[in-house]
VEXZA-562875 format. One record per residue (C-alpha): y, x, z. Coordinates in steps of 0.5 Angstrom, whole numbers, plus 2048, in hexadecimal, padded with zeros to 3 digits. Layout:
<sites>
YXZ ...
</sites>
This chain:
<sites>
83D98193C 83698093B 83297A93E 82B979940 827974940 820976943 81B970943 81F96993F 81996793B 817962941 81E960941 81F95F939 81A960936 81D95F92E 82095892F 82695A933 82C960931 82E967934 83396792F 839964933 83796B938 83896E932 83F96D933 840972939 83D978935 83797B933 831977936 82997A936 824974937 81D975938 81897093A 814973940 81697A943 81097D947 81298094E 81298694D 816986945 81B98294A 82098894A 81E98B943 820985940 827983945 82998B945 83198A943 831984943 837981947 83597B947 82D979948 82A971949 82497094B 81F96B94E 81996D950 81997594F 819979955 82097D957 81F98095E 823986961 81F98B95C 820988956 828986958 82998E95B 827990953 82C98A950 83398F952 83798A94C 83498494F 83A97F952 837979951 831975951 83096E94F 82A96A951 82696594C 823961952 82795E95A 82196395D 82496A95D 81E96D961 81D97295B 82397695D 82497A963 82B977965 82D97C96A 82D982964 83097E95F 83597E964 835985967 836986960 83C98195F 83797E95A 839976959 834970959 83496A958 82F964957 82F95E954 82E95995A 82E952957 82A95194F 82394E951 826948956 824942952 81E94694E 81A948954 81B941959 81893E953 812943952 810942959 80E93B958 80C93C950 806940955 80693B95A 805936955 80093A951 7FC939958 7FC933959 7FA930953 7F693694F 7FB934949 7F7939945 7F1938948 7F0931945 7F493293E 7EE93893E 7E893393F 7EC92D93A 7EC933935 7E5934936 7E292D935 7E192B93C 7E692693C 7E3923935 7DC923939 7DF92093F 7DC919940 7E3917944 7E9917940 7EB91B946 7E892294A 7EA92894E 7E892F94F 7EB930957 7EF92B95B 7F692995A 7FB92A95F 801927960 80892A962 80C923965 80C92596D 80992C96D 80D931970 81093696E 81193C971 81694196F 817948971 81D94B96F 82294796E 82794B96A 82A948962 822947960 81F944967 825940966 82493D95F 81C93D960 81E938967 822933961 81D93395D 818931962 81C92C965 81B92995E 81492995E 816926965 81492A969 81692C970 819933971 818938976 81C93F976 81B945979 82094C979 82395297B 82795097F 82294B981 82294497E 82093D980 81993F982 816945985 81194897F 80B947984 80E93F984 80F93F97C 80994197B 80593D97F 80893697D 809938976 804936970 80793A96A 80B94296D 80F945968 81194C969 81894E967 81A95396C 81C95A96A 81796096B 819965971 816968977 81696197B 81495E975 80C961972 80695E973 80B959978 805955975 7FE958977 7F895597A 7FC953981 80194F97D 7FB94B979 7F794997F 7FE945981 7FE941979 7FB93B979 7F393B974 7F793796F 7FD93A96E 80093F968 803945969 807947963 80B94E962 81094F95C 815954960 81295B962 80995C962 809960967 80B95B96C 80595996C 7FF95E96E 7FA95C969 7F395D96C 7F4959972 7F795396D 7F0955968 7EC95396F 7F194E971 7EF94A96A 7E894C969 7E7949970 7EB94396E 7EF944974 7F594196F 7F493E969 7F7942964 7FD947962 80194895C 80394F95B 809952956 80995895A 80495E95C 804964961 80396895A 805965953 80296594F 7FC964954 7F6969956 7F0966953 7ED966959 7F396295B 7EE95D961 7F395895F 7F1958957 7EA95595A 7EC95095F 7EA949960 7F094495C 7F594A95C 7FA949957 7FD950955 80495194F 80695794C 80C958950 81195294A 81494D94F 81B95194D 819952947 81C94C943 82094D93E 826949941 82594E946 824955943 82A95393F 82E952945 82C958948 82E95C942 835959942 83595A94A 832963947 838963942 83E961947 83B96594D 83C96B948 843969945 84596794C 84396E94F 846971948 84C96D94A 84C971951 84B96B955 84496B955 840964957 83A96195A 83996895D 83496A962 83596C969 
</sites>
């Protein structure tokens, strides 16, 4: 049997091991797989993982030994479900790995936002703290978290987990879902001091942030994004920044990744901006590796799991 695995550098870039897939038959990996190589490289194949490469109805009609499809993500958006089904190709994620990885990413941006970490170790390094004439200085003012609230949309595994660890830092929470939560989203904005996005990305949810949504946050507030870049749609928060409507933004996720140079965000006013990595610790891409191989072993088993509907 052979399987295929079309883009696993982001997952295992050499630290981990495909060899326990190995184990199922004879296993093809490749890094990166541009989209148009996607049915070159899977034909024959009955057993094809991927993360990010596109597997739409015209890739899956040319993939006739195609039964199963395992996605290295929880985000199965790559793939059009309904062929995969009209074939009788099964899918199936991986839903939970990154819970604690990325609640903790969310405040490694707020904190960042707050004191400028790197910031002031750049000037220590450079000699400004040698040359001060105090035994203590800052480059930008230092914020607080005790008190603040924290706005939460979308209070799923993660939403959950970044409540808890606001609550530590002593902060109140507010949380808006679908259905909605305690606080309509128009509230949740306007009382918030920090939002942080953790909704999936759907029709009801793009660009749900955008130039009307902004004008409800408060001049000092913080929006942080670490679930999908499209939430947001990019020019209206460049301007929003720019125009110190909000303080600031710390973004993992882009519309496009890796991002158009001419990306307005790239540019804007305290706009912090990650590569897409709050998964991607290696606690978390070993349980995602795990959670890949069982998913495979248990749809070899014919009681296929974490399968998507």
């Amino acid at each position: 049997m052979k399987i295929t695995v079309l883009d696993g550098y982001c997952l295992n870039a050499g630290d981990l091991s495909w060899d326990p897939l190995r184990a199922f038959g004879e296993v093809e990996v490749f890094d990166r797989t541009p989209a148009d190589k996607a049915v070159e490289r899977a034909a024959g194949s009955a057993i094809v993982l991927t993360n990010k490469t596109p597997l739409p109805a015209a890739v899956l009609d040319q993939l006739p030994d195609l039964r199963y499809i395992g996605v290295l993500a929880t985000g199965y958006n790559v793939i059009d479900i309904e062929a995969a089904q009209r074939q009788g190709i099964v899918v199936s994620n991986v839903p939970t790995y990154g819970t604690a990885s990325v609640a903790q990413f969310v405040f490694a941006l707020l904190l960042e936002l707050c004191h400028h970490v790197q910031l002031h170790a750049d000037a220590v390094r450079s000699g400004e703290w040698t040359a001060s004439p105090d035994w203590c200085f800052s480059k930008s003012p230092l914020i607080e978290l005790e008190g603040k609230t924290m706005g939460i949309v979308g209070y799923g595994r993660i939403g959950r987990q970044t409540a808890r660890i606001a609550e530590a830092f002593g902060m109140s929470v507010l949380w808006w879902d679908k259905p909605p939560g305690l606080s309509s989203l128009d509230d949740l904005l306007q009382q918030s001091d920090v939002v942080s996005l953790h909704v999936p990305l759907s029709e009801e949810t793009r660009e749900m942030i955008d130039a009307r949504t902004l004008a409800l946050m408060k001049p000092t507030a913080i929006l942080i994004n670490t679930s999908r870049g499209p939430l947001i749609k990019e020019a209206d928060l460049a301007a929003a920044l720019n125009s110190s409507r909000i303080a600031g933004a710390a973004l993992d996720v882009l519309s496009m990744e890796p991002p158009s140079p001419e990306n307005p965000l790239l540019t804007a006013r305290n706009c912090l901006i990650t590569p897409h990595m709050a998964w991607a610790t290696t606690e978390a891409r070993r349980r995602l590796m795990t959670s890949v191989i069982e998913n495979v072993a248990a749809f070899l088993s014919g009681h296929p799991q974490n399968v998507v509907r």
